[in-house]
C-alpha positions as CSV (number, residue, x, y, z in Angstrom):
1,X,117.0,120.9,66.5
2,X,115.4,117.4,67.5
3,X,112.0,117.7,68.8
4,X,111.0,115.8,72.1
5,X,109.4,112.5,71.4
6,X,107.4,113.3,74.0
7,X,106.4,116.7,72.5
8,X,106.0,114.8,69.1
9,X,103.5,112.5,70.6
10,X,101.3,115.1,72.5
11,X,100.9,116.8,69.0
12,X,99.5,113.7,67.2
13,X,97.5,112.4,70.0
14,X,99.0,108.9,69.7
15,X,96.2,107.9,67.6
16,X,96.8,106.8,63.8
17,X,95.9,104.6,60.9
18,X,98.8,102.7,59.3
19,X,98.9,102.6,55.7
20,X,100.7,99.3,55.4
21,X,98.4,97.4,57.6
22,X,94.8,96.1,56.0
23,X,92.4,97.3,59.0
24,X,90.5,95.3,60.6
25,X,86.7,95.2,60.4
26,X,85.1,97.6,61.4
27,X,81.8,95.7,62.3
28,X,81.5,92.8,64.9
29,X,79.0,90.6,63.5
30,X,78.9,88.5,66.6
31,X,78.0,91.7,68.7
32,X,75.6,92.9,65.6
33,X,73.6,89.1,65.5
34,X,73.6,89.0,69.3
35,X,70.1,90.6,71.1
36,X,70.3,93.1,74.0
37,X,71.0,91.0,77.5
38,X,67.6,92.4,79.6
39,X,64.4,94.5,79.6
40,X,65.7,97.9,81.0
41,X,68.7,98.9,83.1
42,X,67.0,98.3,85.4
43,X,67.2,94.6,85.1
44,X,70.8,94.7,84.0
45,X,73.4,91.9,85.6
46,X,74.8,94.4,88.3
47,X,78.2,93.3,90.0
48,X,78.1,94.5,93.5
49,X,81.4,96.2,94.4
50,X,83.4,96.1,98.0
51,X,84.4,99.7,100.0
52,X,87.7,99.1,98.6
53,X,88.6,96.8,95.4
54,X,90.7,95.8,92.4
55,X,89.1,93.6,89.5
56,X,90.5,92.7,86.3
57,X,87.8,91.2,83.7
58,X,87.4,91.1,79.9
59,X,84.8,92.6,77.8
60,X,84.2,90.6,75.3
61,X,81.9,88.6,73.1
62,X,81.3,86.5,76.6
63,X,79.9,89.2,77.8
64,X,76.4,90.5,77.8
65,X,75.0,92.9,75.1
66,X,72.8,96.2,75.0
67,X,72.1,98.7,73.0
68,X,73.4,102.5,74.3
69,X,71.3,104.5,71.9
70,X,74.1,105.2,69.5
71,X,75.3,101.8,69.3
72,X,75.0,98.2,70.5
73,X,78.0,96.9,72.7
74,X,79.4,94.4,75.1
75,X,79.7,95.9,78.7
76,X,80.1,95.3,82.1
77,X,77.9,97.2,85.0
78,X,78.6,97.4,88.7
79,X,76.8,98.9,91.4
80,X,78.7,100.9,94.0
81,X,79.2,99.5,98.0
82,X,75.9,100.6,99.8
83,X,78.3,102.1,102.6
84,X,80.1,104.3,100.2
85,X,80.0,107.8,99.8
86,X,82.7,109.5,98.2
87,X,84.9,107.3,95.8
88,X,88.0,107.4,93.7
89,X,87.4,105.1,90.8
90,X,89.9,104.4,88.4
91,X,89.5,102.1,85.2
92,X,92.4,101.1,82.5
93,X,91.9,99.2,79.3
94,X,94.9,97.3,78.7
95,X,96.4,97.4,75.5
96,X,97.2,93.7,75.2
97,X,97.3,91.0,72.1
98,X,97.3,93.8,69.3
99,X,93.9,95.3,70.1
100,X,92.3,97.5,72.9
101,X,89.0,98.7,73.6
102,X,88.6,102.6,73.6
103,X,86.3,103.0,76.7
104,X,82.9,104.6,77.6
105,X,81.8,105.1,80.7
106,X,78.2,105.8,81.9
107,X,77.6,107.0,85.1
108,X,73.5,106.5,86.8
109,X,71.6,107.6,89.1
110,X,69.4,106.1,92.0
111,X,66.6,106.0,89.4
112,X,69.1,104.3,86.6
113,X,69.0,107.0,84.8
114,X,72.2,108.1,82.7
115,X,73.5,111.3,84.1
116,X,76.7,111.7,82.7
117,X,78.8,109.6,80.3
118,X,82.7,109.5,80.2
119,X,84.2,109.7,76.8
120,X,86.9,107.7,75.6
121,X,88.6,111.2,74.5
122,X,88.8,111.9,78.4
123,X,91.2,108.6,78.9
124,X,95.1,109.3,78.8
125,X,97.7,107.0,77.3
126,X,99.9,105.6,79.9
127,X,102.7,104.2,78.8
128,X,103.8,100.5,80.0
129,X,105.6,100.6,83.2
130,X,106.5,98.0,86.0
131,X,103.0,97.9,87.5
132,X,101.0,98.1,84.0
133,X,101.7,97.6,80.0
134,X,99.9,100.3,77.8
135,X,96.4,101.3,78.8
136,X,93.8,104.3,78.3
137,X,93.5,105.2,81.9
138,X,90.9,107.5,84.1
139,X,90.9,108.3,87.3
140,X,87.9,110.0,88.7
141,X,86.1,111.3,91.9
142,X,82.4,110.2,92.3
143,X,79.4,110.4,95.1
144,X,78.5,106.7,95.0
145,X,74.9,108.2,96.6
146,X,74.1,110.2,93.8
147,X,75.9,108.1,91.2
148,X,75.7,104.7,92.7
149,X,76.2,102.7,89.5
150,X,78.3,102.7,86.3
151,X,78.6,100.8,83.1
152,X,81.8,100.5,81.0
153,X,81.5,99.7,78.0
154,X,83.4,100.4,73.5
155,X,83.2,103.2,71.6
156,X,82.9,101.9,68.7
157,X,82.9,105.2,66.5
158,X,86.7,104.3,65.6
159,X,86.8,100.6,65.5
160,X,89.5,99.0,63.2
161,X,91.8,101.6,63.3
162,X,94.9,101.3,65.2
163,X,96.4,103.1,68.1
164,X,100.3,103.1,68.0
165,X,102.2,103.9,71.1
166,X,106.6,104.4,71.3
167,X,108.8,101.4,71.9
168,X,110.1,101.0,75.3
169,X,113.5,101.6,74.0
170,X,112.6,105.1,72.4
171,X,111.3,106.2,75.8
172,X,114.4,104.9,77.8
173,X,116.6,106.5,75.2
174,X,115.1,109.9,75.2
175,X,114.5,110.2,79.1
176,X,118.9,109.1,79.0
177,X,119.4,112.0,76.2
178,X,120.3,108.9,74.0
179,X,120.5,108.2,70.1
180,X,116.8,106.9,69.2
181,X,117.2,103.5,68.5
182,X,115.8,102.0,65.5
183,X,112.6,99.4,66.7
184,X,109.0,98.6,66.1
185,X,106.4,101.2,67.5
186,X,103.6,98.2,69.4
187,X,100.3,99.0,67.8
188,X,97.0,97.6,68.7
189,X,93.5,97.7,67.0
190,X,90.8,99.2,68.0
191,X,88.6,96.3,69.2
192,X,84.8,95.7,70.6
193,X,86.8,93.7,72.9
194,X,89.1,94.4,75.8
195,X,91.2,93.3,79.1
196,X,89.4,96.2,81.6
197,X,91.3,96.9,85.3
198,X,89.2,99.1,88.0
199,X,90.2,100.2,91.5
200,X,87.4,101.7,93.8
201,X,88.7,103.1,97.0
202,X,86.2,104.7,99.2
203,X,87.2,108.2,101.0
204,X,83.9,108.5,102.8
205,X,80.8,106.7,104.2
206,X,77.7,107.3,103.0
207,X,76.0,106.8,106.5
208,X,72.5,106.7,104.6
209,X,72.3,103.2,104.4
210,X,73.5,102.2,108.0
211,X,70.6,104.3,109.0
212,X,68.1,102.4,106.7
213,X,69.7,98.7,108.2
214,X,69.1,100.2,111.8
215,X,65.0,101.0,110.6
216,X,64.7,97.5,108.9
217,X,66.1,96.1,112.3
218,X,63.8,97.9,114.1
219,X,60.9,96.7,112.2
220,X,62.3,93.2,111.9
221,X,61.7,93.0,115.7
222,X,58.2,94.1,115.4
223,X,56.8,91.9,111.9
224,X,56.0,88.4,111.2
225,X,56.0,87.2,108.1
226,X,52.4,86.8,107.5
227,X,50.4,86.8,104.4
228,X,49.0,90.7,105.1
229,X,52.7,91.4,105.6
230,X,53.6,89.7,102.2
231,X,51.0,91.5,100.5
232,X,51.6,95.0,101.7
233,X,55.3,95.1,100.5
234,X,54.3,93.5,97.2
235,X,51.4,95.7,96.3
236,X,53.6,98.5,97.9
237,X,56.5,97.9,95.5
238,X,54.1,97.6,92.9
239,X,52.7,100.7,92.9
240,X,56.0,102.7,93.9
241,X,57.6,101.4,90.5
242,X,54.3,102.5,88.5
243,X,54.7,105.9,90.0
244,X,58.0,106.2,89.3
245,X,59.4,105.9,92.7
246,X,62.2,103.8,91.8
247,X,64.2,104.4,95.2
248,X,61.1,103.9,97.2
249,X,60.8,100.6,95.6
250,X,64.4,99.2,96.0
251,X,63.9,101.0,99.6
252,X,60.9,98.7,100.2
253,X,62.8,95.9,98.5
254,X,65.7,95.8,100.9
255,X,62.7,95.8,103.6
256,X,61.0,93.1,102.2
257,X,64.1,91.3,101.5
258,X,65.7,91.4,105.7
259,X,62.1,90.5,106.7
260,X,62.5,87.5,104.5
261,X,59.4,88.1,102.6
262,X,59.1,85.8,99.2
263,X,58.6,86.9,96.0
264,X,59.5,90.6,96.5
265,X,62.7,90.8,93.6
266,X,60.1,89.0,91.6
267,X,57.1,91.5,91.8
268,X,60.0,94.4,91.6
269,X,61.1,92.9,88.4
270,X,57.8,92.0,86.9
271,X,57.1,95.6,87.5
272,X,60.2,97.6,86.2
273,X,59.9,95.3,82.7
274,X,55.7,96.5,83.0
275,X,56.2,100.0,83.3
C-alpha cells in the first residue's frame, strides 16, 4: 500500500543529512572573529516597529553580533509599538539560495530581561506556495506590555547540515492521486545566515502609554528647561538605573526627552553600561 508523502514526511521531520553532499562548515569564522555589537541589551540597536507591519531583512554577516550565552550569533532586535498591547507576530525564514537559518527567538521584558525563548523546534515547514517559497514559520500571540521586545536570531546547534523539503511536482502529484514523478528534492543548508519575513498586527491598545504622553504634556506646560530641571532628570535617571529601576528610568527618559532636556539618552546609557 503506498504511504502518503505527506505522512512520510511528518515521520522524518523533514530534517536530514545527505550522504552524497560534503557539508558545509560547521563554524562561521567571520561570526567567530567578529566581537559582540554593544555593552548590554540594553544598548542593543533596537528597530522600533509600527501598530501594524511587514518587513523583510537579512541576517547576515552585515549584521550586528552578540553572544546568547550558548553561542555567539548575528541577529536582529525590535522593540514593539509603544501603543500596542496584544499582538500577533509572525516570523518566516525563507529558505532561499541553498541555505536557511533555523531560527531563535527571544522574547524580553520591560527590564530586558529574557523571559522566554522560542526554539527553532517550535517553527513548522511550510511548503512554497503563491504567497511564499519554503520557510520555517511561527505564528504567535504576545502582550507587547509585558513582552515589549524580541530578538531573532540562528541556532546554530545544527549548522551545516541540510534540510530537504518535496519537489513541487511531488506535492501536486499526490494532492491529484497522481504517479510521483521522478525530480530533485530542493535542499538548503543550515546557515548563520538567512532571508527573515515578520508581520506584527496589533489586536489591542495598550492605553498605558497614551496615559503617560497625556502626563508628560501636562508637565510640559508647567517646566522650562532650566539647568535645575536638567539636573533633576539626569541625577534621577541615574540613580533609577543603579537601583534597578529600569522602567522608571526609560519612564523618566521619555520625560526628559518631550521636555527637550540634553544629554538624558546619554546619562541613561552611560549608566546601564556602569551598572
Amino acid at each position: 500500500m503506498k504511504k502518503s508523502w505527506f505522512a512520510l514526511l511528518g515521520a522524518v521531520g523533514l530534517l536530514g543529512c545527505s550522504s552524497a553532499d560534503q557539508p558545509q562548515s560547521s563554524i562561521d569564522t567571520t561570526l567567530v572573529q567578529t566581537d559582540v555589537c554593544c555593552e548590554s541589551l540594553v544598548t542593543l540597536p533596537w528597530t522600533p516597529l509600527e501598530l501594524n507591519e511587514s518587513l523583510e531583512f537579512s541576517i547576515n554577516h552585515n549584521s550586528p553580533v552578540w553572544d546568547f550565552k550558548t553561542h555567539k550569533s548575528y541577529f536582529s532586535a525590535f522593540k514593539f509599538n509603544q501603543r500596542a498591547g496584544n499582538v500577533e507576530l509572525t516570523i518566516r525564514s525563507v529558505m532561499a539560495q541553498g541555505e536557511v537559518l533555523q531560527p531563535l527567538v527571544a522574547l524580553l521584558d520591560v527590564n530586558y530581561n529574557v523571559v522566554k525563548t522560542i526554539k527553532s523546534s517550535e517553527f513548522d515547514v511550510r511548503f512554497s506556495d503563491a504567497f511564499a517559497k519554503n520557510r520555517y514559520e511561527k505564528q504567535l500571540s504576545l502582550d507587547a506590555t509585558k513582552t515589549p521586545y524580541f530578538i531573532i536570531y540562528a541556532d546554530s546547534s545544527r549548522l551545516g547540515e541540510k534540510v530537504v523539503v518535496p519537489h513541487p511536482a511531488k506535492l501536486r502529484a499526490e494532492k491529484n492521486g497522481d504517479p510521483l514523478p521522478i525530480v530533485t528534492d530542493p535542499s538548503y543548508f543550515i546557515s548563520t545566515n538567512g532571508f527573515i519575513h515578520i508581520d506584527v498586527e496589533s489586536k489591542s491598545l495598550s492605553g498605558v502609554n497614551n496615559q503617560n504622553r497625556a502626563v508628560v504634556r501636562s508637565q510640559a506646560r508647567k517646566l522650562s528647561v532650566l539647568p535645575e530641571t536638567q539636573s533633576y532628570y539626569h541625577t534621577s535617571i541615574e540613580k533609577a538605573v543603579q537601583a534597578g529601576e529600569i522602567p522608571k528610568a526609560l519612564s523618566l527618559l521619555d520625560e526628559a526627552k518631550a521636555l527637550g532636556i540634553e544629554g538624558a539618552q546619554e546619562v541613561f546609557v552611560k549608566a546601564v553600561n556602569a551598572k
